[in-house]
Structure formats: C-alpha cells, structure tokens
C-alpha positions in Angstrom: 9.6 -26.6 -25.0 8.8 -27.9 -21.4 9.4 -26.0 -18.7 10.7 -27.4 -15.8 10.2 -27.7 -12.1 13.5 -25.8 -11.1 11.7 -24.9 -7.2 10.0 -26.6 -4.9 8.6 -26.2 -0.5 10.1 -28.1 1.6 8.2 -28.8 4.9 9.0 -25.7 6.3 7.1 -24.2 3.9 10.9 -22.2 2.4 11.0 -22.3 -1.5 14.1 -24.8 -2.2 16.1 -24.1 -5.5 16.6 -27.4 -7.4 20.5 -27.0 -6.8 20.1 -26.7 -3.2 17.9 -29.8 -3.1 19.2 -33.0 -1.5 17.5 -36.5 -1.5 15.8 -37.9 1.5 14.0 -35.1 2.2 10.3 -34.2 1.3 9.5 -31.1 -1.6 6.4 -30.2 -2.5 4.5 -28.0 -5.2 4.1 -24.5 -4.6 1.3 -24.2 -6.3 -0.9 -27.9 -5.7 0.9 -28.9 -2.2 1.4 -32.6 -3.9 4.7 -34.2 -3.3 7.3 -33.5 -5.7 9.8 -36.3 -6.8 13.3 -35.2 -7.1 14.9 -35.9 -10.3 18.5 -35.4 -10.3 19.8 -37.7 -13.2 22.9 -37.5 -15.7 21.2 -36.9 -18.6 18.1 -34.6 -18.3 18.2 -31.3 -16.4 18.0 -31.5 -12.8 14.3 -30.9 -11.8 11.3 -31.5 -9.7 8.5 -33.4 -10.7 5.3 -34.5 -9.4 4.5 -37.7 -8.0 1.1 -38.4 -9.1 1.6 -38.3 -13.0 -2.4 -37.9 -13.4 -1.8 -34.6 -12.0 -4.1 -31.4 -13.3 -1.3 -29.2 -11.9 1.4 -27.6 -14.5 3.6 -27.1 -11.8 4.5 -24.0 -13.8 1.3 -21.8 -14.0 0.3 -18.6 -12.8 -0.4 -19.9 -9.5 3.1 -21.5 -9.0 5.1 -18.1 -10.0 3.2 -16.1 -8.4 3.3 -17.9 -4.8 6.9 -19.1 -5.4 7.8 -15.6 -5.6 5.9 -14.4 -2.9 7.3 -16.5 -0.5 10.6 -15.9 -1.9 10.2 -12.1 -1.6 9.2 -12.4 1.8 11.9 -14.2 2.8 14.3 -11.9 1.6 13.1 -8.6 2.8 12.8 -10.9 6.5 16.6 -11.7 6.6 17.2 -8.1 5.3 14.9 -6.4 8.1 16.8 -9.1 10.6 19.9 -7.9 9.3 19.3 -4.5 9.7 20.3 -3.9 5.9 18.4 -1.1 2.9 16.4 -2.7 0.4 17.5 0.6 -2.8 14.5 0.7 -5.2 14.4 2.6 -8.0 11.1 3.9 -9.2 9.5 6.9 -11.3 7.6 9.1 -9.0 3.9 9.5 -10.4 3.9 12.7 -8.3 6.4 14.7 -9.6 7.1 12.7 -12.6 11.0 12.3 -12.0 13.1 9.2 -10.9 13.7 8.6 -7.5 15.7 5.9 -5.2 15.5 4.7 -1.9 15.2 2.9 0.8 12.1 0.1 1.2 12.6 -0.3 4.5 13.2 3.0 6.2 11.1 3.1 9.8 9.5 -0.3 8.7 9.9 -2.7 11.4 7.8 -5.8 10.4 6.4 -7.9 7.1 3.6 -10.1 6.6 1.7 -12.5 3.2 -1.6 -12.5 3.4 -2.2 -9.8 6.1 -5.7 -9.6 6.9 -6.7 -6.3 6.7 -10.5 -6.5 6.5 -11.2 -5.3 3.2 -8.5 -7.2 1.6 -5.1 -9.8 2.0 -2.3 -8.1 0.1 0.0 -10.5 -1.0 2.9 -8.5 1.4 2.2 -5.7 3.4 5.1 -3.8 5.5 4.3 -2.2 8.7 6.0 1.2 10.1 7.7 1.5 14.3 3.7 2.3 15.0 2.6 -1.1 14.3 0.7 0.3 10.8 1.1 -0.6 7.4 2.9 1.5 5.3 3.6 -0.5 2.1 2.0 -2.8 0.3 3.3 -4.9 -2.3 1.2 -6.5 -5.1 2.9 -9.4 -7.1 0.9 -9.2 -10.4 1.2 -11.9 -12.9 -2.1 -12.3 -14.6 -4.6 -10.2 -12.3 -3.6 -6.8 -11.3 -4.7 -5.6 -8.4 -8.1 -5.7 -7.0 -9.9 -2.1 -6.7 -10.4 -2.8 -2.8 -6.8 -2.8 -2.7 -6.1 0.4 -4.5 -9.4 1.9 -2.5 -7.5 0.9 0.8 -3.8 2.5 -0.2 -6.1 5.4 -0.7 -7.7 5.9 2.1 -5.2 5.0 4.8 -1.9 6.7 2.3 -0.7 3.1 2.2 2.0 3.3 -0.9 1.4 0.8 -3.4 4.1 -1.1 -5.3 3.6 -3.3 -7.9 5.8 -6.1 -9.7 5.1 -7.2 -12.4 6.0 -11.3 -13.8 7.3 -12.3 -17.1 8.1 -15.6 -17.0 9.3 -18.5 -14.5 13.3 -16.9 -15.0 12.0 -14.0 -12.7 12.1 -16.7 -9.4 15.8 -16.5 -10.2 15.8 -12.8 -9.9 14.0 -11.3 -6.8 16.1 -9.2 -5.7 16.6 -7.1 -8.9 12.5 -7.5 -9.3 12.6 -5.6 -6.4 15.2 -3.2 -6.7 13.4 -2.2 -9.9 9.9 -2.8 -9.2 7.0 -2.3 -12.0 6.1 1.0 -10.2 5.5 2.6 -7.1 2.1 4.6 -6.7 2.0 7.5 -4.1 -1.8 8.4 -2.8 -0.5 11.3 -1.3 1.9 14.6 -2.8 3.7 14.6 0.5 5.0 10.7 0.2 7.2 12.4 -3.0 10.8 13.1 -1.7 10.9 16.2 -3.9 7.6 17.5 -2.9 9.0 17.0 1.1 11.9 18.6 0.8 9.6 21.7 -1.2 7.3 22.0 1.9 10.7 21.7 4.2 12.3 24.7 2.4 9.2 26.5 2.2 8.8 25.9 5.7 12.5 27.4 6.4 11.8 30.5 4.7 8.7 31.1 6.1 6.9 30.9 2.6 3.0 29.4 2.1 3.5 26.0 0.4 2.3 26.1 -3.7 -0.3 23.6 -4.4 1.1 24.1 -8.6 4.5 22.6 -7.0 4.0 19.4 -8.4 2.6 20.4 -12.1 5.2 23.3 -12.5 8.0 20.1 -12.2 6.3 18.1 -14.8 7.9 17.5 -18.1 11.5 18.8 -16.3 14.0 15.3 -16.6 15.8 15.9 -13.3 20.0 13.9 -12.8 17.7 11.2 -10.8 15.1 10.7 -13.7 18.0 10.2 -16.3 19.6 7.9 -14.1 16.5 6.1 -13.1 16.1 5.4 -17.2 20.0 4.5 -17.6 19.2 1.5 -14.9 15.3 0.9 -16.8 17.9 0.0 -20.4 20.4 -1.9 -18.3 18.3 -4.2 -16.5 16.3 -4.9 -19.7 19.9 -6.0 -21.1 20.3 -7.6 -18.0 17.3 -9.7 -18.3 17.8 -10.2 -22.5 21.0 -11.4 -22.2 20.6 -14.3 -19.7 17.5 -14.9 -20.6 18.8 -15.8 -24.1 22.0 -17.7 -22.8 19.6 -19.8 -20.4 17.3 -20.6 -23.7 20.7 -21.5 -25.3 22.1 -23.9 -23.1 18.5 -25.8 -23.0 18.0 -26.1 -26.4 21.5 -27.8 -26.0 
C-alpha cells in the first residue's frame, strides 16, 4: 500500500498538516527540501507530492519521520514553555525500578534541535534557569543513540529520554509520544524522586543516607508503578485501535 505525503514545511520551516494546507503557498519535503505539489482532489486522499517525479526521495523514509517529528516536538514543548503550561510524562524509573510521573519542564527555561554541544548535536536538548542542559531528548527511529551521547548524559547528569518511532501515524501523535516516552534514563540515584525524597527524610531525622536504598526497593510494585503499566496497556489500545480504523478507511 503507498503511503502518503500527509506533512509537509512550509517556508517557515513549521511542519504543515495536509488539512491545514491551502494552495498558493509553497511546501516542501521534510526530508529532501524539494517542492512539494499539493494534491487536494475529489477522488484520491488529500496529499503532498513531489514535484520532480524522478525523485530518489520516498518522502516517507526514516529521514522524513524522524525530522518531521523533531520539528514537531519542538514546536510543541516551545508554545508549552511560552505558555507557561507542564508537559506530564510517565516513565519507569531505572533507579528504583517503579513508575513515576512528572513534569518535563519543571525549572527548564529554554529548548533547542541540533544544539551544539561539542561532542555531539542532540536532536533536542532542554536547558535549566542556569543556562545548562538538563534534558536531552533522542528521537530514535532506526539508529539509537550514539555512545558520545550516552557518554555526555553521563558525565554532565544530563537525563536522557528516548522515543522511540513506529510508523508515519506517530506524526499524528506527539503529544502522547511524549507523554509516554520509550524511557527515561537517570545517570544519577539522586535524579529518582523516590531516592530524593529518601535522602530528604533521612536528612530530617538526622540519619546517614543507605547506599542499599535503591536495591532494597527493587522488585516492590509501588501505586505509581501499577498505574504507570495501567497507562503502558491503554495507550497500546490507544494506538491499535486507530491505527486499525485509519488502515480501514484507506483500504476503502
């Protein structure tokens, strides 16, 4: 089955849904940069396609999801941050091995693609009120990764969240992409909320801090790991079910 162009840039560089695309104005490919033609017809789905019919490009490859997305992503956690609204993700912890939920941008201030940070360009990175990066976020379709990345979260505590693509449905769904990212990977005990609040009481009571915390937890399903696995099943549901009505309606 074809899949079709259903986003294009416009010469802003914003990713344009197909539905929000009017003619007279210039698209383009994500992925290739050539100059989309608009195809808006009464019999075929509305769509983009390119102009240059020799093209090499798919227009729906790895390279278009993944910076169709990114761009996407950034725009959203932008107009949140402008907003002054929470981003509520859901993750396990690899810490403490229990789910946790909260929110992305608490104390972050700023977020930028392709930041430069010397020993690599994450594909977003999101810096804290001191002007340093905090969080990165990965967008992993084919590639996970690179081990300079993981190196750098190490080093500098950066935390690491990954988000993994399926298919070219998931452009339709960033925001619940995000509020339920692949995983989120600590580099450091004290970035676990439990393991905080553990050194705060601890601290109260005047108690020396256990370094077993964290392995005495494991294997114990906390109320926030259950409900972090009750919103795992639904948003698979989530994703089966309109997944299999949007097949549906274009085998129609």
């Amino acid at each position: 089955m074809e899949l079709l162009n259903l986003f294009a840039e416009n010469n802003n560089g914003k990713i344009i849904h197909i539905k929000n695309a009017v003619t007279g104005v210039d698209y383009y490919c994500p992925e290739c940069k050539e100059k989309f033609i608009l195809k808006k017809g009464n019999i075929r789905q509305h769509h983009f396609s390119h102009n240059n019919s020799s093209s090499n490009c798919t227009g729906t490859g790895e390279g278009y999801l993944h910076k169709a997305f990114k761009k996407m992503l950034l725009e959203n956690i932008q107009n949140n941050l402008n907003n002054k609204s929470q981003i509520i993700i859901n993750w396990v912890c690899n810490i403490c091995n229990t789910g946790h939920n909260g929110d992305l941008l608490n104390e972050i201030i700023d977020v930028k693609d392709e930041y430069n940070l010397v020993e690599c360009r994450p594909d977003i990175a999101l810096f804290n009120k001191i002007g340093n990066v905090s969080i990165i976020i990965e967008i992993v379709d084919k590639h996970e990764p690179e081990n300079n990345v993981i190196e750098l979260c190490k080093k500098n505590n950066i935390v690491l969240i990954r988000i993994k693509l399926e298919t070219i449905n998931d452009l339709e769904n960033i925001e619940e992409k995000l509020k339920f990212p692949s995983n989120v990977i600590f580099f450091h005990q004290m970035n676990c909320p439990n393991y905080r609040n553990y050194v705060y009481q601890q601290q109260q009571l005047n108690v020396p801090v256990n370094s077993n915390y964290n392995r005495i937890r494991q294997n114990r399903p906390s109320i926030d790991e259950i409900a972090a696995s009750h919103a795992n099943k639904q948003r698979k549901q989530h994703y089966a079910i309109k997944n299999y009505y949007k097949n549906k309606s274009r085998k129609k």
